[in-house]
C-alpha positions in Angstrom: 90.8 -55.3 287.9 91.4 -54.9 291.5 89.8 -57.6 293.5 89.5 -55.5 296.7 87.9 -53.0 295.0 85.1 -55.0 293.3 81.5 -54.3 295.4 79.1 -57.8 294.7 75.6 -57.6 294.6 73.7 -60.0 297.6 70.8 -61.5 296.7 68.9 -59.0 299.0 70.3 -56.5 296.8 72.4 -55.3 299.1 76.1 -54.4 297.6 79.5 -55.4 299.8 83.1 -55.3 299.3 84.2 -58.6 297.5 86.2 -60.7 299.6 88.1 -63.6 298.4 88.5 -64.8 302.1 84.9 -65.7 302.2 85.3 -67.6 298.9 88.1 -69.5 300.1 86.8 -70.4 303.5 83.5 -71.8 301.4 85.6 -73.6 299.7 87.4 -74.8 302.4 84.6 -75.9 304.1 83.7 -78.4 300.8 87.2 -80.2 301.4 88.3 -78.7 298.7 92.4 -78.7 298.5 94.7 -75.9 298.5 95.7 -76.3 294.5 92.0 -76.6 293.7 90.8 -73.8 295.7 93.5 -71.4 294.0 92.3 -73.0 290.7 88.6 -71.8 291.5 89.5 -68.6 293.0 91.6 -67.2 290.0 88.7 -68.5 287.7 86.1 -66.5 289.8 88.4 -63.3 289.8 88.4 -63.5 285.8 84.7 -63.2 285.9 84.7 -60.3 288.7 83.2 -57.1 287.7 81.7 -54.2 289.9 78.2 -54.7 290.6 78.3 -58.7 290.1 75.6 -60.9 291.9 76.7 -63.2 294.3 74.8 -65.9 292.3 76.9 -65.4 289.0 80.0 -65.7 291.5 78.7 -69.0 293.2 77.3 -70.5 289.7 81.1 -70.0 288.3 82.8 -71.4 291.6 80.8 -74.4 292.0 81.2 -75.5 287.9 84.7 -74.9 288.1 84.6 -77.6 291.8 83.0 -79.6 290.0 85.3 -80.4 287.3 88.0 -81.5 289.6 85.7 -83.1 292.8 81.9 -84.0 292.6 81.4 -84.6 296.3 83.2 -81.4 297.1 80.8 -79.6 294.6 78.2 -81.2 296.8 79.4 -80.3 299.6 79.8 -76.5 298.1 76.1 -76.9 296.9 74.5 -77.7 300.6 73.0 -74.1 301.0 71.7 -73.8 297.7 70.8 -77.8 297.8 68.3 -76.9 300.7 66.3 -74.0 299.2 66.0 -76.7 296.2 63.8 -79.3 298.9 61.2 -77.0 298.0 58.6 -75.4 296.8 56.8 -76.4 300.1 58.1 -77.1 303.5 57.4 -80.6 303.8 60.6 -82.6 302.3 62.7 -79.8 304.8 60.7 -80.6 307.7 61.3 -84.6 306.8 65.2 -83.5 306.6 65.0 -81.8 310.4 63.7 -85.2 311.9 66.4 -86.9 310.1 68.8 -84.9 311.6 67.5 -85.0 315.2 66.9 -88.9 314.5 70.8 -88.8 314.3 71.0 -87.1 317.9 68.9 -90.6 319.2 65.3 -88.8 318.8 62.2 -90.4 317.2 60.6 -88.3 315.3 57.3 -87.8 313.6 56.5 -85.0 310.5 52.9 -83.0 310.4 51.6 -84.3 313.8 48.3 -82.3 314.8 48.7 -82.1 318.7 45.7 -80.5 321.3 46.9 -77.5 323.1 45.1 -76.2 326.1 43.2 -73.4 324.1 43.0 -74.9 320.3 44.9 -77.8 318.4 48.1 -77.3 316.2 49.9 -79.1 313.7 53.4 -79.4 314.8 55.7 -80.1 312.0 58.2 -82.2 313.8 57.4 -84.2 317.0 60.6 -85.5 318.3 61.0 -87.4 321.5 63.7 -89.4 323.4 63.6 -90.6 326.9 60.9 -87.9 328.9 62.0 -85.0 326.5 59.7 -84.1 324.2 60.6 -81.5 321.3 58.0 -79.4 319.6 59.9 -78.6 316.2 58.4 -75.2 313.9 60.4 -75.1 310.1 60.6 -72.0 308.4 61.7 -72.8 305.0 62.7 -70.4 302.1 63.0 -71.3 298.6 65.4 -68.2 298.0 68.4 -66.6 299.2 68.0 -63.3 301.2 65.0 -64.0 303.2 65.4 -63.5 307.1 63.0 -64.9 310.1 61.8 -61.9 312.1 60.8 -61.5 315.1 57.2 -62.4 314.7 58.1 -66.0 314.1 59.2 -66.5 317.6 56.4 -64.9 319.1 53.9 -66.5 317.1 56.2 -70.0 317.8 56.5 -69.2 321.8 52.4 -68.9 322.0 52.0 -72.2 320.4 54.7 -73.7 322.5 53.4 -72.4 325.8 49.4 -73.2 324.7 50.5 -77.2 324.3 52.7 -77.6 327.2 49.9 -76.1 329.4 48.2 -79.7 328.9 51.0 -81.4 329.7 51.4 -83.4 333.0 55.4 -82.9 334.1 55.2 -84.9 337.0 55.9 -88.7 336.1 58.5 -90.0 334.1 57.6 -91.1 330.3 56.8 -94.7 330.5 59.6 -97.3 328.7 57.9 -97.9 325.6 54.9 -97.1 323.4 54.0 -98.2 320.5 54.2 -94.9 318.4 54.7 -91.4 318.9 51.3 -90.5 319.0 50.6 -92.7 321.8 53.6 -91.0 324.1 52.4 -87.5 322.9 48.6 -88.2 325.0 50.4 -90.0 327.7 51.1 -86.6 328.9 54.1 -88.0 330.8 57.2 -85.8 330.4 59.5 -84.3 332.4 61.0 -81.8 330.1 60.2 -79.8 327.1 61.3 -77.7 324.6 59.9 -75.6 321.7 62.4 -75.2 318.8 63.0 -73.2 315.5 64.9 -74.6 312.2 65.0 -72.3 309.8 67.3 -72.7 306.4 68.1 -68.9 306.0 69.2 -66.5 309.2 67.2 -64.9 311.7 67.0 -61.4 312.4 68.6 -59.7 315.8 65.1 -59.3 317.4 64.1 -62.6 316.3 67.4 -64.5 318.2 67.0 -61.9 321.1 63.2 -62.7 321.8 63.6 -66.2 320.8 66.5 -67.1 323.4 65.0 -65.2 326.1 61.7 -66.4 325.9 63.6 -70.3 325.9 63.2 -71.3 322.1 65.9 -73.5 320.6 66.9 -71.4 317.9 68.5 -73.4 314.9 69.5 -71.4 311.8 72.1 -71.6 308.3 74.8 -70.3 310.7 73.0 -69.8 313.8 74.5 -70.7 316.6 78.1 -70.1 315.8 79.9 -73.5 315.0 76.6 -75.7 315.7 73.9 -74.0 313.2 72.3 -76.4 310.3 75.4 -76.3 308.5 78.0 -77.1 310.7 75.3 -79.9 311.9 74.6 -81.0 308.9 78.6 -81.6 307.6 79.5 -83.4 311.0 76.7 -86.1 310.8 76.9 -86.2 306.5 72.9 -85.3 306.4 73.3 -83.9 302.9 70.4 -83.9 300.8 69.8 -85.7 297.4 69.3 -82.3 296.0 73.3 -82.2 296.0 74.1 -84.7 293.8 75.7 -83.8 291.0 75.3 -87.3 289.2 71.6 -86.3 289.4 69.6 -83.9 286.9 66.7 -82.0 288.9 63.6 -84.7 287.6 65.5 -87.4 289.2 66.3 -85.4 292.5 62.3 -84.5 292.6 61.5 -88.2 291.7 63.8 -89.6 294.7 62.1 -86.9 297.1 58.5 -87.6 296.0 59.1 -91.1 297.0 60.1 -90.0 300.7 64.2 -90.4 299.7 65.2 -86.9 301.3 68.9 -88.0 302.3 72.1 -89.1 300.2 73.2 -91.4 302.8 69.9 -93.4 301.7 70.7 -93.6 298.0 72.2 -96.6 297.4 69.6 -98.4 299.5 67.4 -97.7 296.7 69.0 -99.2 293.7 65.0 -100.5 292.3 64.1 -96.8 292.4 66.8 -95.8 290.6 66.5 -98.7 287.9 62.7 -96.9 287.6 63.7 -94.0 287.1 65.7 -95.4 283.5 69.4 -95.6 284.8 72.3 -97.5 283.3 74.6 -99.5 285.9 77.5 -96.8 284.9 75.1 -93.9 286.0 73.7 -96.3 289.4 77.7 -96.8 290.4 78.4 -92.9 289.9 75.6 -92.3 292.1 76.4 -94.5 294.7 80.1 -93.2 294.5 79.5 -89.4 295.3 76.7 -90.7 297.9 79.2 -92.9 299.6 82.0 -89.9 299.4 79.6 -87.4 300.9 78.6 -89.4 303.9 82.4 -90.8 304.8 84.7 -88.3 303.9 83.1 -86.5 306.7 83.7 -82.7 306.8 83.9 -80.2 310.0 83.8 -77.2 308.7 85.6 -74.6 309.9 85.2 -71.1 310.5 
C-alpha cells in the first residue's frame, strides 16, 4: 500500500493524510537513532491501512522503541505519560510546580487565596523574588480535547479579582517563613496569571488569553517553549513513563507524592514496599537515571 495515500483517524475523529515525517520527527525527538527510527517506521507502515487510528499507530511505534531503547520509549511516551497523571488534576498540578520549581520558584499546590470580591483556590502558587504567579491547570485524561476560549475568560476574572487586593508598592520582604505568609503580605511588585494546560488550546482561547496578558502554556504552545519542549530540556518526565514500571506501581509511587522520575531512586524503601527484587530496583534506577541525563532538546 501507498503510504502517502493512507488517511489516519485522530482521536477527535478527524481523518488526515498519513505522514511519515511526523512519525519520524516524534521519534526523533525521543533520541531515538537514525537505524532505529527506520526500524520503527517500516514496522508502522506494515500495519498502515486507510482509516487507521492514530492510537493503533503510536501503540505499534512505541512497542517496537521499546525493544531497542527503554528511555527513548519514555521519552516517546511523555504525551501519553501525562494524560496517565490522572483521573484528577491534582498529581498534574504537583508536576507544574515542579517544573517552575526548576526555573528558581517556590511553589505551593491547592492554595485558597482571598480575592477582592470572593476567595479562590489557586492550584499552583508560585513565587520568587516580588513576582508572584497565579497558576490555573487544565488537565485532560484523553487525547483530542482543546481549551476554548471560556477558560481564559473565566481564568482572567479570577486573576484580575485577586490582584485587586494586592498592594504593588513595596518590594516583597527577604524571607518568610512559607508561602502563605508572603501571599497576605500583599507586598509584590509584579504579577502574573498563567495557564498549563496538557492538550492545545483553541485560536480564540490563545488570541483572548495573550491579549488579555495570561501566560499561556500548552503541549506545543508556544512554539519551541510549550510543556514539551520544557519538559525534555529540564528532564521533568513523569513516573508514569517508565517502562520498568507496570501501571499499580506508577499509581502507588504517585499516591505517595513521587510525581517525577528524577526522584526515583531517592526512594529505594518505597520501592522495596512495593515487593521489588534488587534486579527490578537497578532497572528502575537505570531508565530513571537515562531519562534525566541524556537530556533531549527536541527539535522541530
Amino acid at each position: 500500500m501507498n503510504r502517502r495515500s493512507v488517511r489516519i483517524t485522530k482521536a477527535s475523529g478527524e481523518k488526515v493524510p498519513f505522514s511519515e515525517d511526523k512519525l519520524r520527527r516524534s521519534l526523533e525527538r525521543s533520541g531515538a537513532t537514525e537505524s532505529q527510527i527506520d526500524f520503527v517506521v517500516d514496522e508502522v507502515g506494515g500495519l498502515l491501512y486507510d482509516g487507521i487510528p492514530t492510537g493503533k499507530i503510536y501503540r505499534k511505534a512505541y512497542e517496537m522503541l521499546r525493544k531497542r531503547s527503554r528511555s527513548k520509549a519514555a521519552r516517546y511516551k511523555l504525551k501519553k505519560a501525562i494524560m496517565e497523571l490522572g483521573p484528577s488534576g491534582y498529581p498534574f498540578e504537583r508536576f507544574v510546580g515542579a517544573i517552575l520549581e526548576q526555573q528558581g520558584f517556590r511553589s505551593e499546590v491547592g492554595v485558597q487565596v482571598e480575592g477582592k470580591c470572593v476567595s479562590h483556590e489557586i492550584d499552583v502558587l508560585a513565587v520568587k523574588n516580588s513576582k508572584l504567579i497565579l497558576v490555573e491547570c487544565k488537565f485532560h485524561n484523553r487525547p483530542g480535547v482543546k481549551c476554548d476560549v471560556k477558560v481564559p475568560l473565566y481564568i482572567h476574572s479570577r486573576f484580575r479579582d485577586v490582584v485587586m487586593t494586592r498592594n504593588s508598592d513595596e518590594s516583597a520582604p527577604a524571607s518568610l517563613e512559607n508561602l502563605h505568609q508572603l501571599l497576605n503580605s500583599n507586598h509584590f511588585t509584579e504579577y502574573e496569571g498563567w495557564i498549563v494546560t496538557n492538550t492545545r488550546f483553541t485560536d480564540d482561547a490563545i488570541s483572548y488569553g495573550t491579549c488579555s496578558g495570561l501566560v499561556m502554556l500548552g503541549w506545543d504552545y508556544p512554539a519551541k517553549n510549550g510543556l514539551r519542549h520544557r519538559i525534555g530540556l529540564a528532564g521533568l518526565h513523569p513516573v508514569t513513563c517508565l517502562s520498568s514500571l507496570n501501571r499499580k506501581e506508577k499509581e502507588f509511587l504517585l499516591e505517595k507524592g513521587i510525581v517525577l522520575c528524577r526522584s526515583v531512586p531517592e526512594q529505594v524503601a518505597l520501592l522495596r514496599e512495593l515487593g521489588l527484587s534488587d534486579a527490578r530496583i537497578a532497572k528502575v534506577e537505570r531508565e530513571c537515571d537515562e531519562l534525566v541525563h541524556e537530556l533531549d532538546v527536541p527539535r522541530e
